[in-house]
C-alpha positions as CSV (number, residue, x, y, z in Angstrom):
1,X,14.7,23.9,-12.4
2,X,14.6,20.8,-10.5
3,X,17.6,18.4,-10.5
4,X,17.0,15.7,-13.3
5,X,16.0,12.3,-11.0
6,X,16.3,10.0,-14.0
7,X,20.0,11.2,-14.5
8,X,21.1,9.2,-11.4
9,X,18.7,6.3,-10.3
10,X,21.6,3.6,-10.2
11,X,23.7,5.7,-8.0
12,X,23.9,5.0,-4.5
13,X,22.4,7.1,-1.5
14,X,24.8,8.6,0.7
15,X,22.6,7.9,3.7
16,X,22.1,4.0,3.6
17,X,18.5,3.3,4.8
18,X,18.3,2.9,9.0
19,X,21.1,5.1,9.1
20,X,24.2,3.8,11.1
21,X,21.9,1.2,12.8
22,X,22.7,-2.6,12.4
23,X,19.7,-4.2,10.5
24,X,18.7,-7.6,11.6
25,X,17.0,-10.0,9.7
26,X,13.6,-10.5,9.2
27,X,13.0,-12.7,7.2
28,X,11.5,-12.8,3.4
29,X,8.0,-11.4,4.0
30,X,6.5,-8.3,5.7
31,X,3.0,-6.5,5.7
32,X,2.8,-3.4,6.0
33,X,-0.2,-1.6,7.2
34,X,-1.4,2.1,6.7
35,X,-3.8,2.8,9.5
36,X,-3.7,2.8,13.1
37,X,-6.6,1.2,13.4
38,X,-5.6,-2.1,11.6
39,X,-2.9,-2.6,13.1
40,X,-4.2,-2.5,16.3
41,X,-6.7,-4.6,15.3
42,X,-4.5,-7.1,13.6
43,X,-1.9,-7.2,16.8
44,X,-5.2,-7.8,19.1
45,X,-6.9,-10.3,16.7
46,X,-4.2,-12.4,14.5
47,X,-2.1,-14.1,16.7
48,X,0.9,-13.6,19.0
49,X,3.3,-10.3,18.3
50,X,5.9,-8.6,20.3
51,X,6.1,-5.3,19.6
52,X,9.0,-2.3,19.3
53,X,9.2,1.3,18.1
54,X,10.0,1.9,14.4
55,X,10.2,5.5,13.2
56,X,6.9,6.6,14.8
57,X,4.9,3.6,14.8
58,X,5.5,-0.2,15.6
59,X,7.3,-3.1,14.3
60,X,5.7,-6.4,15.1
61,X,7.3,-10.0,14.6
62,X,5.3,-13.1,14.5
63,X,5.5,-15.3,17.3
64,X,3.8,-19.0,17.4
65,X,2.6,-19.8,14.8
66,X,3.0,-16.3,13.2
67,X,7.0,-16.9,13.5
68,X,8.9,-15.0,10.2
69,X,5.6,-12.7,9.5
70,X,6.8,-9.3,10.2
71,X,3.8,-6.3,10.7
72,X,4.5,-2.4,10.6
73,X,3.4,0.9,10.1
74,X,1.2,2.7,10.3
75,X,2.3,5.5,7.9
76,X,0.8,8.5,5.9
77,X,2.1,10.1,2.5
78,X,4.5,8.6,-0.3
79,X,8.1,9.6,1.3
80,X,7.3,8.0,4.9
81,X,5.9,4.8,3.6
82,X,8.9,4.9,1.1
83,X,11.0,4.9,3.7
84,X,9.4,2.1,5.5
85,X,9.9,0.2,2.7
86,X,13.4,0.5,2.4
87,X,13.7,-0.1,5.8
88,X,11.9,-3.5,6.0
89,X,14.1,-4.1,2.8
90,X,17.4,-3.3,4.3
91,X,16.4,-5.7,7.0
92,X,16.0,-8.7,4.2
93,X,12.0,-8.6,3.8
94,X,11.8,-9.5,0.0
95,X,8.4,-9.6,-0.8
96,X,5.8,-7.3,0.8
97,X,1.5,-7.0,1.4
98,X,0.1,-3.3,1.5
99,X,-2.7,-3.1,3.6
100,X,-4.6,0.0,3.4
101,X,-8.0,2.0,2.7
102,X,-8.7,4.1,-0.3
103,X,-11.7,6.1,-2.1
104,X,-14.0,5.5,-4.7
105,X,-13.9,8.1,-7.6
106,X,-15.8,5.5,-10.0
107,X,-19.2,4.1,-9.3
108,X,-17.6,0.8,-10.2
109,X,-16.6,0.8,-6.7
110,X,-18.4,1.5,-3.3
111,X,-17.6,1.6,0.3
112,X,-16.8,-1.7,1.6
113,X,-15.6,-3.0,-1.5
114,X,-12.2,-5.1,-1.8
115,X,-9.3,-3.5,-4.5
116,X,-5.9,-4.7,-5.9
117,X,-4.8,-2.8,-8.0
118,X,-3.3,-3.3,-11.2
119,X,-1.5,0.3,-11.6
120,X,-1.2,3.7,-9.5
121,X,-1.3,6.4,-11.7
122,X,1.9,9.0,-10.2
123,X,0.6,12.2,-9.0
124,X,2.9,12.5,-6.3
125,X,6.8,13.2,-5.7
126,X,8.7,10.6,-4.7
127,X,8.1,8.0,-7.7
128,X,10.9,10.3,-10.0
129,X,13.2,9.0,-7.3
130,X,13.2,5.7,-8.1
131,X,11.6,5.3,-11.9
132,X,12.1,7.2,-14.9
133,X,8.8,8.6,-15.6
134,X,8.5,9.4,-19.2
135,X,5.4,8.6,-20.1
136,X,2.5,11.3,-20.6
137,X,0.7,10.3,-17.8
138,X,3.0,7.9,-15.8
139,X,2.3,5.2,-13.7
140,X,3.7,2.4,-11.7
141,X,2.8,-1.5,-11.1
142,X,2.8,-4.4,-8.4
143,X,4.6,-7.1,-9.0
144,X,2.3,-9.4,-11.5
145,X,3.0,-12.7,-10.0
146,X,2.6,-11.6,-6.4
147,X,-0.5,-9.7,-7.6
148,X,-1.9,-12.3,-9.2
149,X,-1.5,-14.7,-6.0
150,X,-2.7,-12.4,-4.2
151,X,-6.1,-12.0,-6.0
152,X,-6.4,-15.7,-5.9
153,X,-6.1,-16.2,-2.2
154,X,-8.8,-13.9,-1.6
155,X,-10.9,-14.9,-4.5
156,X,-10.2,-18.8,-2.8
157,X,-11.7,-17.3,0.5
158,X,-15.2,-16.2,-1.2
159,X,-13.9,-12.6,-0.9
160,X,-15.4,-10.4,-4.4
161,X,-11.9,-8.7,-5.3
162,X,-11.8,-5.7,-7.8
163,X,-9.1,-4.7,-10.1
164,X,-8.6,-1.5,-11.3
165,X,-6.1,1.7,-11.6
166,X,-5.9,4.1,-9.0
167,X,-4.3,7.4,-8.6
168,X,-1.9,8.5,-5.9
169,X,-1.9,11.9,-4.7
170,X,0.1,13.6,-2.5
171,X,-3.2,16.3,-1.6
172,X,-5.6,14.5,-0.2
173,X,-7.3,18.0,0.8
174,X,-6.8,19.1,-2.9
175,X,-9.3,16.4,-4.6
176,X,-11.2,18.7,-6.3
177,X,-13.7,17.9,-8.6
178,X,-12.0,18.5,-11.4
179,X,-9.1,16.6,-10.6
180,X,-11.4,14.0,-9.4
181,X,-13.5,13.7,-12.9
182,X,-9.8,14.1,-14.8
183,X,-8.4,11.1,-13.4
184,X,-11.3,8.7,-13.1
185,X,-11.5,9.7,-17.1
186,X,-7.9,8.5,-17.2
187,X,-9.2,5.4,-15.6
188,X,-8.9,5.5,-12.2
189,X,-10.8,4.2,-9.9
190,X,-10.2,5.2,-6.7
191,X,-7.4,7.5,-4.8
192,X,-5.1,7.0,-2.1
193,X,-1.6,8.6,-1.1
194,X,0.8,6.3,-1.5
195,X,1.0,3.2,-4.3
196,X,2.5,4.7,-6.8
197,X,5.8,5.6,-5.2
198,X,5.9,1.7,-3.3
199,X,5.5,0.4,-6.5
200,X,8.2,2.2,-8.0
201,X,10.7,1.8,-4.8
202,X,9.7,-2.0,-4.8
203,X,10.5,-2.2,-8.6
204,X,14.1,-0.4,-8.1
205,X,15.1,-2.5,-5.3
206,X,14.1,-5.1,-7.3
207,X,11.7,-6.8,-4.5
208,X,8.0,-7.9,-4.5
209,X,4.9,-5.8,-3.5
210,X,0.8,-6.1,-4.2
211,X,-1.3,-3.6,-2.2
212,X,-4.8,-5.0,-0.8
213,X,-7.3,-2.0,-0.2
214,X,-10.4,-1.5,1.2
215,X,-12.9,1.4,0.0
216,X,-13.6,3.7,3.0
217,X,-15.7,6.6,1.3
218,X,-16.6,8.0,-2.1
219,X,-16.4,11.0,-4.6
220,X,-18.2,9.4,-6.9
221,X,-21.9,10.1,-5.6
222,X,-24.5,11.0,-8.2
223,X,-24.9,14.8,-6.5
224,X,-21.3,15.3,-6.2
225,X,-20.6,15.2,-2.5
226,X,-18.2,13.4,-0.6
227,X,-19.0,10.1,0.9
228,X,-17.6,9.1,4.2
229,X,-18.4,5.8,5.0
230,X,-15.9,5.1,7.5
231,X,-19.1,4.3,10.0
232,X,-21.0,2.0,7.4
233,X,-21.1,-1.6,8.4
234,X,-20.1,-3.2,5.2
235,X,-16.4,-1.2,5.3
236,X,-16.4,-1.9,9.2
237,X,-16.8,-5.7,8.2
238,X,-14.2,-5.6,5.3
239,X,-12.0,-3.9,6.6
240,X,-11.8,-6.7,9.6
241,X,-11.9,-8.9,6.8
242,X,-9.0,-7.5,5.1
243,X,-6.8,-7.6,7.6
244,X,-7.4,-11.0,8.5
245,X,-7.1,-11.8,4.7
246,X,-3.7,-10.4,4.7
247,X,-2.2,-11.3,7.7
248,X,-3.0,-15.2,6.4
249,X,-1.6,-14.4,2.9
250,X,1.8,-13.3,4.0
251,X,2.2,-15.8,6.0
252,X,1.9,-18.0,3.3
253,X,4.8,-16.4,1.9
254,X,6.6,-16.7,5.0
255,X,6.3,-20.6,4.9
């Protein structure tokens, strides 16, 4: 039997997120990025950073004209990007960007293509932790306004933007094609690992958070097989895109 989750969501944690460490302030606004690879590319690219360790990646604030924009990650997997969340939280960040990669299960998407999505549907653990999930098939949501500003920034750039749910799984080597058929019948659209649960954490902490993805590969072909197209050059331009995209629309949030 597990312990009921639900029975104790306004209770609070014994551990107090970064521990016994002092949390400074960083101000309202942080991105957080999933891959390596962005956020090298962003700390390169978008302007002036200094940089320091935070859990095992990097933590990088805004200098110049990036002052008050806070970057971190990368990070893997509901529970660790959780726990970056509640980290950037505990240090005062009150609205926060997702900036990640996901896959197509739906032909409505393709590699290279621009999401926000509107829901995650939970298939994944740490979401009962901070929601009451009663609902047949549950699922969490971004923030509405924040989502909705977000869509028209990039929309205001010339960027095509799609909206639709996704599912979060915790098994990203157990998408079978069943599971795969089963949730893009339940309207999903494409998969990733971890929106659900920051949607649910953001909504229990009572902060802001809209998740900007870029479609890296495909189980939606017409012959079944997986599509990687991590090497194609419409996700290699998007994904720069992205990233640029969303380092300029938190700072907006920052100002």
């Amino acid at each position: 039997m597990s312990y009921p989750t639900w029975s104790d969501l306004n209770s609070p944690s014994v551990v107090p997120p970064l521990g016994a460490r002092q949390a400074p302030d960083i101000g309202p606004a942080a991105l957080m990025v999933s891959t390596a690879p962005d956020l090298r590319y962003i700390s390169a690219t978008q302007g002036k950073f200094s940089g320091s360790e935070f859990f095992t990646g990097r933590l990088l604030k805004g200098e110049g004209h990036n002052e008050g924009l806070t970057v971190a990650g990368p990070y893997i997997g509901a529970p660790y990007a959780v726990m970056l969340l509640e980290s950037l939280i505990a240090k005062g960040a009150r609205q926060i960007v997702i900036l990640g990669w996901c896959g197509a299960i739906s032909n409505a998407l393709v590699p290279g293509d621009i999401l926000v999505p509107e829901r995650a549907i939970v298939d994944e653990g740490t979401s009962r932790h901070y929601a009451t999930l009663t609902q047949k098939l549950p699922s969490t949501s971004p923030d509405k306004e924040l989502n909705n500003r977000l869509i028209s920034f990039l929309e205001s750039g010339g960027m095509q933007v799609h909206t639709h749910p996704l599912w979060t799984t915790d098994a990203i080597y157990r998408e079978t094609r069943e599971k795969v058929n089963w949730y893009r019948d339940k309207g999903a659209a494409a998969v990733e690992m971890e929106c659900s649960a920051l949607f649910a954490a953001a909504a229990h902490r009572k902060v802001n958070v809209a998740a900007l993805l870029v479609v890296s590969d495909s189980l939606a072909t017409p012959d079944g097989a997986w599509d990687p197209g991590f090497r194609k050059k419409q996700f290699k331009t998007m994904r720069k895109t992205a990233c640029k995209s969303a380092v300029d629309f938190t700072r907006t949030l920052v100002q």
